[in-house]
N, C-alpha and C positions, 0 to 999 in steps of 0.2 A: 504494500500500500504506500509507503515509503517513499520507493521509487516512481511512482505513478503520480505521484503529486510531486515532483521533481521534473516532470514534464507538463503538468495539467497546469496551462496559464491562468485559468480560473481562481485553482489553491494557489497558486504562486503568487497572485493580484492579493489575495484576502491576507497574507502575510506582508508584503510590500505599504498595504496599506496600516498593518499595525508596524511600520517603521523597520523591517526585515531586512537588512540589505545583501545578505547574502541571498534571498530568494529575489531581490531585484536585479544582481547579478544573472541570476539564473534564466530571467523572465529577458535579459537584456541577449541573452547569449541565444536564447532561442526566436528574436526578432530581430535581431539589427541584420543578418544578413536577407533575408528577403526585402523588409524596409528599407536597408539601404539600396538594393535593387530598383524597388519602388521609386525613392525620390529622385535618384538619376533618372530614370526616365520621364519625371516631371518637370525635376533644373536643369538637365542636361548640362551639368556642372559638378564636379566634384564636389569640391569646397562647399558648394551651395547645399548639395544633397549630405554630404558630411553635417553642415550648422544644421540645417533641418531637420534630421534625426535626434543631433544634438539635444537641441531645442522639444522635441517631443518628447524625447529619453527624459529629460527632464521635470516637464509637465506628466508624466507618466507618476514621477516618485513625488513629486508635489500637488497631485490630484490625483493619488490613485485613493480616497476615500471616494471620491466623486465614480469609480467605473460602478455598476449595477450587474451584476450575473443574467440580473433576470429580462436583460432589455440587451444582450446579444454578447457576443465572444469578447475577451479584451482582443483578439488581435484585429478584430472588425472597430472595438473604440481605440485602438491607437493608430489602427490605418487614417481613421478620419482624425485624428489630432496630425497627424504625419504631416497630412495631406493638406491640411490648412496652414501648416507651418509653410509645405512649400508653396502652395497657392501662396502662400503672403509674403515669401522670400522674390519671386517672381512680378508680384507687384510694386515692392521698394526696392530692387533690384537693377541693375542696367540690362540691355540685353544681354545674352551673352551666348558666346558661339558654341554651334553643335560640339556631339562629344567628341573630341580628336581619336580617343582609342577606340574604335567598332569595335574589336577583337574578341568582343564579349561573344558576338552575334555569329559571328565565323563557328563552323563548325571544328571541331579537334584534329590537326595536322593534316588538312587537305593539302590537295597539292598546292604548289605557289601559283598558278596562275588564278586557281579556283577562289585561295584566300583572297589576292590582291582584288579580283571581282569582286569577292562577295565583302569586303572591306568596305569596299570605293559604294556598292550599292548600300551597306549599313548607312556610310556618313551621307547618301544623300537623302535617304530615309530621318536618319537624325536631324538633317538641316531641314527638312519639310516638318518633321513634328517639334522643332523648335520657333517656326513661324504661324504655327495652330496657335488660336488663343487659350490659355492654360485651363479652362474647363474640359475645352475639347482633346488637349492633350492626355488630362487625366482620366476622364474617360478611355481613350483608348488607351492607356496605359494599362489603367488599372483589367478593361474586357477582353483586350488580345495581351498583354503583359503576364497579367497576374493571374487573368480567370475567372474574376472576380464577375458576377451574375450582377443582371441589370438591379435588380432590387436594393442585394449589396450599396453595388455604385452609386443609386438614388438614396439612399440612409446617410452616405461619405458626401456626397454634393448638397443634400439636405433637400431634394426634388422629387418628381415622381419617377417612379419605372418608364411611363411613357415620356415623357421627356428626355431622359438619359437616352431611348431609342434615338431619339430628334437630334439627339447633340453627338450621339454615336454617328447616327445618318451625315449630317451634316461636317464632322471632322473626316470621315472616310473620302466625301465629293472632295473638299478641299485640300486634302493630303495626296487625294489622287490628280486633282489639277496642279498642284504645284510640283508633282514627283514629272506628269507631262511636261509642263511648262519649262522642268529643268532638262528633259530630253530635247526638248525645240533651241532651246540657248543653245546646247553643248554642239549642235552640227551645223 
């Protein structure tokens, strides 16, 4: 039993909040690498997704009385603390350029022509979803990214299911005209 609450973010959340920090350690080691995932693909910035996590890791151990068991997962309430951090790093933030290293995206020791393709096609992918407006980013972040279901995504944006579709529909048109638009430049 021991062990199972050594993994259950739930029990780990109920200790963090009576001040626990080795269970916030715990709670920390089992989300920052996917959240870190997460906010790179909303800052498309390191730094930016680094302070953002930060910043929620934080609000995590200074409002973990505030999560509720009974109104949905902590990693569903700290996706949406994450995600406000970076929504809000992105609005007092300057622009800032796509992610230089695709390499995430590349598949495992392809051959070199294949990588350097599919490098070159990640950053112009990255430079398209870093001209989306960040709602529409994090949307498709979060429904092709993470997998996260439209209901999910509408709880994180604070909207409904059918709007996150509308906001889904509309970053796909736009990601897809600007991904054309940047094949019409290149020749």
């Amino acid at each position: 039993c021991m062990l199972r609450d050594l993994t259950d973010s739930a029990a780990l959340m109920a200790r963090v909040a009576d001040g626990d920090a080795a269970s916030f350690d715990l709670l920390v080691a089992l989300l920052h690498a996917p959240m870190l995932r997460l906010a790179l693909r909303i800052c498309h910035d390191r730094r930016d997704a680094e302070d953002a996590l930060q910043a929620a890791l934080t609000k995590l151990w200074t409002h973990a009385e505030s999560y509720e068991a009974a109104l949905g997962s902590v990693e569903g309430w700290f996706h949406r603390i994450l995600i406000n951090q970076c929504l809000d790093r992105r609005r007092r933030l300057r622009p800032v350029a796509p992610l230089d290293d695709a390499a995430h995206i590349a598949a495992p020791d392809p051959a070199p022509f294949d990588a350097a393709d599919a490098n070159a096609r990640a950053r112009r992918v990255d430079a398209a979803m870093a001209r989306l407006n960040p709602r529409q980013r994090t949307a498709i972040a979060l429904f092709h990214g993470e997998g996260t279901s439209m209901a999910e995504i509408a709880l994180q944006l604070e909207t409904s299911p059918k709007a996150v579709e509308g906001l889904l529909a509309r970053a796909r048109k736009e990601l897809s005209e600007l991904l054309a638009s940047e094949r019409t430049d290149t020749k």
